[in-house]
C-alpha positions in Angstrom: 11.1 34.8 -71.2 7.8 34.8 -70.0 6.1 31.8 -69.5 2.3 30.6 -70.1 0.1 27.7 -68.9 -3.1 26.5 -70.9 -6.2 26.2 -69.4 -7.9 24.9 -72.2 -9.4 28.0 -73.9 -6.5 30.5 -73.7 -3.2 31.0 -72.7 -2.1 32.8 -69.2 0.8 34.2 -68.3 2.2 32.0 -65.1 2.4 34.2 -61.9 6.0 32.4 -60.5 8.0 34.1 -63.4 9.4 37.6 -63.1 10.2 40.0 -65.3 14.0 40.8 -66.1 13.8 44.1 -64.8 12.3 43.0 -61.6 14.6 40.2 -61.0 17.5 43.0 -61.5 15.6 45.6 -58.9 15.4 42.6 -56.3 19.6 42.0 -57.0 20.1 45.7 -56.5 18.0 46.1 -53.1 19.6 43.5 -51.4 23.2 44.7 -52.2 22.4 47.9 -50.6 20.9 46.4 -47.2 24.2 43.9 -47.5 26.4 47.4 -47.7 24.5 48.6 -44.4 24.5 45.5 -42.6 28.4 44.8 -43.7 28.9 48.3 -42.4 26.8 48.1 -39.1 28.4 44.6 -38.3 31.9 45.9 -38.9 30.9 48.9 -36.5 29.7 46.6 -33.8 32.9 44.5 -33.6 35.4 47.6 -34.0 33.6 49.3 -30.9 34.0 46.2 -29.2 37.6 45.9 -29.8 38.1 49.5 -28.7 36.0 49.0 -25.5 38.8 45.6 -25.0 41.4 48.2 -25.7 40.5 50.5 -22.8 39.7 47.7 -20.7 43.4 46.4 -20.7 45.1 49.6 -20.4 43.0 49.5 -17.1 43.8 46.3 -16.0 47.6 46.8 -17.0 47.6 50.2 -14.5 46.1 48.6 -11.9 48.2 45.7 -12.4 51.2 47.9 -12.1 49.9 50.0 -9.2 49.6 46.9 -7.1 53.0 45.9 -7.7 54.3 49.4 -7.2 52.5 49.1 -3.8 53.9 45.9 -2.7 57.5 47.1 -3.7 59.8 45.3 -0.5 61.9 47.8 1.2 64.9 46.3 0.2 64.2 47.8 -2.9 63.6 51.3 -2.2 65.3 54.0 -1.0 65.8 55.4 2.5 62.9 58.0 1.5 60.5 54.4 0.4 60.5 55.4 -2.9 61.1 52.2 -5.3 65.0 52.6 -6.4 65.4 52.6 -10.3 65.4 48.8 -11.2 62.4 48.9 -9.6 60.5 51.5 -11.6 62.2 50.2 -14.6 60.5 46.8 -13.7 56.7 48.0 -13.3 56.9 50.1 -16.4 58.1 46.7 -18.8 55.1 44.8 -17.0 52.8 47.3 -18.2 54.4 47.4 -21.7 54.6 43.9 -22.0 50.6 43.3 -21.1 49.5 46.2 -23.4 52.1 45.0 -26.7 50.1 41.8 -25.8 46.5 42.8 -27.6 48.8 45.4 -30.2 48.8 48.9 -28.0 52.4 50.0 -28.2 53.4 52.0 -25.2 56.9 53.5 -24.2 58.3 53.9 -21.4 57.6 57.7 -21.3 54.2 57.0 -21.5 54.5 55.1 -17.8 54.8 57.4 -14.6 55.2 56.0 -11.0 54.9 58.2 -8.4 55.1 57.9 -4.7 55.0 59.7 -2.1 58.4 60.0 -0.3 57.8 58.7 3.4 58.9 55.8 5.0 55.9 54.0 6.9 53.0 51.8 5.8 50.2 53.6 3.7 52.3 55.6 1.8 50.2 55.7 -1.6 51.7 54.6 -5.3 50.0 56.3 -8.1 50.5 54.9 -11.7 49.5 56.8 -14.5 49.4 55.1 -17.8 48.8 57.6 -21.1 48.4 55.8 -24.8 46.5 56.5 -27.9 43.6 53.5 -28.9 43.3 53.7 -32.7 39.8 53.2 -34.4 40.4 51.8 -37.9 37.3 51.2 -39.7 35.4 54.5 -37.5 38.1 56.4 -39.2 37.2 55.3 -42.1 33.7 57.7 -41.8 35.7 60.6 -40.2 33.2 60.6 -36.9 36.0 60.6 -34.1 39.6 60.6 -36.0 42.0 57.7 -36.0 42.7 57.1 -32.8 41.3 57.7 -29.2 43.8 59.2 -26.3 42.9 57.2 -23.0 44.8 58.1 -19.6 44.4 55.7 -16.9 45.5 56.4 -13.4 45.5 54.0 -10.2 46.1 54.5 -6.5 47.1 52.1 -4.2 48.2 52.1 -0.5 51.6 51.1 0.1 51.3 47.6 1.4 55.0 46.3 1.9 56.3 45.5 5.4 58.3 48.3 7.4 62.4 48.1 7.2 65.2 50.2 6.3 65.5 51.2 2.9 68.4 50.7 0.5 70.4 53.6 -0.6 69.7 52.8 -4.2 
């Protein structure tokens, strides 16, 4: 309905009304900019949360490194390489940190290795492998479902000298 004002010798049509098609163009536009800025926002977060993702799997193998180093002789064996229980141990703290923000890692996905020497320095590499999954990316097809990340940390064997066990 279009509306007119009177100015005395003839009727105008009033400039603040629209026209029902224009009105329905307006509508239209701005649910297309709200699909691209939906979809841009949802981007943002979800690459975000991946870059947390990989962030924690670093921090949980470095975590687990530093422990690995700091093993007490007591529980290694006479080689200085952590006994069983030991490994065991270090691989659940690194499970338990990542099932923390939702990665699920096994156990097979852990791997301790050291260097068999007895002395100080002798390194402890941890090597964590896990998949990072990508929801709403997936969604477009641009890099699959999920992203493999590897982390691997290094750290000097810092536990005091003495005999090992014969674990």
């Amino acid at each position: 309905m279009d509306r007119y004002i009177n100015d005395g010798a003839r009727m105008i049509r009033s400039p603040r009304c629209r026209r029902p098609r224009e009105r329905g163009q307006a509508l239209a536009e701005t649910g297309i900019v709200l699909l691209i800025v939906v979809a841009l926002t949802m981007a943002v977060v979800d690459f975000g949360r991946m870059l947390m993702l990989l962030n924690m799997v670093t921090s949980a193998t470095r975590d687990a490194a530093r422990v690995a180093s700091a093993v007490a002789y007591a529980d290694r064996s006479a080689t200085g390489v952590p006994c069983a229980a030991a490994k065991t141990a270090i691989k659940q703290l690194v499970i338990n940190q990542l099932s923390d923000v939702g990665l699920a890692v096994n156990a097979n996905n852990v791997a301790i290795n050291q260097t068999a020497a007895v002395g100080v320095n002798t390194p402890a590499t941890i090597t964590v492998t896990t998949s990072v999954s990508i929801p709403w990316v997936a969604l477009f097809n641009l890099v699959g479902s999920s992203l493999p990340v590897s982390k691997s940390v290094t750290f000097k064997d810092e536990s005091p000298v003495g005999a090992g066990s014969s674990c």
